[in-house]
C-alpha positions, 0 to 999 in steps of 0.5 A: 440515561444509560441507554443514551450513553451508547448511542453518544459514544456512536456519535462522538465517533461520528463526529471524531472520524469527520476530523480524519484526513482523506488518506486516498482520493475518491472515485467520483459518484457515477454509474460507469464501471468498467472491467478490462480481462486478458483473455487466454490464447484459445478464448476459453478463460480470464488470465492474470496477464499476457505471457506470449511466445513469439520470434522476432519479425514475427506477429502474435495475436490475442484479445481483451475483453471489456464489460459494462457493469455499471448502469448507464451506456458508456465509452472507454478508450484503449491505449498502448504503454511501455513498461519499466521497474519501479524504483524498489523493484517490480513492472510499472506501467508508464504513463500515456503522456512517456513516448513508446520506444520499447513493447507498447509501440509493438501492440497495435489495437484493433479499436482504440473506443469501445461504447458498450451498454450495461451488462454488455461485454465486448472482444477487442483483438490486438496484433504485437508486431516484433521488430525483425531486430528485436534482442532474445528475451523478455519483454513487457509493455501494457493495455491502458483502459480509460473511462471516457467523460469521467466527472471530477471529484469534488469535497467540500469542507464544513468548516469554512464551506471551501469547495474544490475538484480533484480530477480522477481518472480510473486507469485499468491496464493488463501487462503484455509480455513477450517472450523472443527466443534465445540463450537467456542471460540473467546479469546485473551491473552495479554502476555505483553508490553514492548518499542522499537523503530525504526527509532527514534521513540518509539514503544510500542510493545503489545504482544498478542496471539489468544488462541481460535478457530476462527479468530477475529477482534480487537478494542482497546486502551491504555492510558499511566500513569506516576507515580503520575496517569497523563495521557501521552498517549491516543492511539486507534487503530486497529486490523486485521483478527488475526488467532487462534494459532498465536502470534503477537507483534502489534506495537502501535507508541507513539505520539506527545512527547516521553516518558522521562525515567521512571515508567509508566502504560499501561491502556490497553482495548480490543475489539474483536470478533463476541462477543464482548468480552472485554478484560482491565487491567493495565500493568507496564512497565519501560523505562530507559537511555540507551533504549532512547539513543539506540532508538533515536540514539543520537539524542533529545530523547524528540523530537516528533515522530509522530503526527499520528501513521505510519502505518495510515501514511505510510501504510508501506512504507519506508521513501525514497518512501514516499519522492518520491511520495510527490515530483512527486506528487509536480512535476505534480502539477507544471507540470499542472499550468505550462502547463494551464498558457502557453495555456492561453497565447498562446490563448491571444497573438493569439488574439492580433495577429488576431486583428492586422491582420485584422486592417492592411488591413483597414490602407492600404485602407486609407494610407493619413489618418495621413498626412491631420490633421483635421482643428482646430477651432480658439478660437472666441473672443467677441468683445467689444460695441463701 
């Protein structure tokens, strides 16, 4: 029984992980796997991304590799797409579907399909065309490779043998950023700050725009004033690569208690760029009734949100997922004491058992040992003189 119990734990395990919601969806079982490379200006090695000098009305050339490491023949198909910020910071690539208005409309591709066997690789040169009325500065738009005649995913549950399909597509891309010269000009512009909310908690929404010519990084803070001047809220928080031309509403989450309706103040200060530049001022806003009631959804509206902001929390993820990943990771804590806990006591009822087996043989060599007492000694009594 003992050496089973381990083997139980490993199955209830087993058993208890099928119970775990997916946190992610699944890549299709086949046997395409295709890599995308940027490949440095003298063709010589692989580079994170493309950094590429140019004027404007000017052409710069470089090229992709592309290798088949799966085990079947494949095709893949090549695209072009603008890039943006992302709404805490950072260069996103749009999607095919978003029209080309910036630098995914500047690359033109020599082939758009590439069918490649296994382990075969294949060079595929591009042309960013510049636009003679191109602005000084940075610019960043993309190459999008899409695996062509990619199956769907399909799960089936075990519990009501309910089927369904997820189409995945594998999306790879690499940035391409151009560099026009120029005086750079790192600015931003606040254009307001006003309150929303999401799953029942306050949101304050800083609506920021990048005016210059480069890409900038921010530091920043805003402390939160009632009417009479008392400081409510002291948040600091980051920003990511924020891209020229691109507007951003950056969510900066309220902590500890919720905001009652009122008057405030936003003391808002900023930090950004390769200069340092500074950006402070003091923003009113309002908060009303009905924005609580329609934030919290019926519930307390001066119930605490956040002790911590989300995005450091969650970095994104849904609530469901974060639940999910807490209690595995709850699961296999258990699993491993459960697992160290019976390994203990298989080895200590082992020993016993060994000991037993070695003091039989020495009982059987003397078996009257129990049935001849020894001999007790009679008291001795003194007698007395007479």
């Amino acid at each position: 029984m003992c050496k089973i119990r381990p083997l139980l734990g490993l199955f209830v395990m087993m058993i208890a992980l099928t119970a775990v919601p997916i946190l992610h969806a699944q890549t299709p079982t086949n046997n395409n796997n295709f890599s995308l490379q940027a490949i440095s200006p003298d063709g010589k090695s692989i580079i994170p991304y493309f950094v590429l000098d140019g004027t404007s009305g000017g052409q710069i050339t470089g090229q992709v590799q592309i290798v088949n490491r799966g085990d079947n023949l494949g095709s893949v198909q090549l695209y072009t797409v603008d890039a943006a910020t992302g709404d805490t910071g950072g260069t996103v690539l749009k999607m095919r579907e978003d029209a080309l208005t910036g630098t995914g409309s500047w690359i033109q591709l020599e082939r758009e399909t590439v069918t490649l066997a296994p382990g075969e690789g294949q060079m595929i040169p591009f042309v960013v065309n510049v636009p003679a009325n191109a602005r000084p500065g940075q610019h960043v738009g993309g190459i999008v490779m899409v695996p062509l005649n990619e199956e769907a995913a399909s799960q089936t549950t075990s519990q009501d043998e309910v089927s369904f399909q997820v189409e995945v597509k594998t999306r790879t891309a690499v940035a391409v950023q151009v560099n026009l010269p120029g005086t750079p000009i790192e600015k931003l512009d606040v254009l307001g700050i006003n309150l929303g909310g999401q799953d029942s908690h306050q949101i304050m929404y800083l609506n920021l725009r990048n005016s210059g010519t480069q890409m900038v990084k921010t530091t920043g803070s805003l402390r939160i004033l009632d009417e009479q001047g008392q400081q409510l809220q002291n948040i600091r928080f980051n920003i990511g690569t924020f891209l020229p031309e691109n507007e951003i509403k950056y969510p900066i989450n309220i902590v500890n208690e919720a905001l009652p309706a009122g008057n405030y103040t936003a003391d808002l200060s900023l930090r950004y760029g390769e200069t340092s530049q500074i950006y402070r001022n003091q923003l009113a806003f309002d908060i009303s009734e009905a924005d609580n009631v329609q934030i919290f959804e019926g519930q307390a509206a001066l119930a605490s949100p956040l002790t911590v902001q989300t995005n450091q929390l969650t970095n994104g993820r849904p609530t469901w997922q974060i639940i999910a990943i807490g209690g595995l990771g709850l699961l296999l804590t258990g699993f491993v004491i459960y697992l160290i806990v019976s390994i203990v006591q298989y080895e200590r009822e082992r020993k016993l058992r060994k000991q037993k087996t070695v003091q039989q043989p020495q009982l059987r060599q003397r078996p009257n040992l129990q049935s001849h007492p020894l001999p007790t000694k009679q008291p001795i009594r003194a007698r007395s003189g007479q």
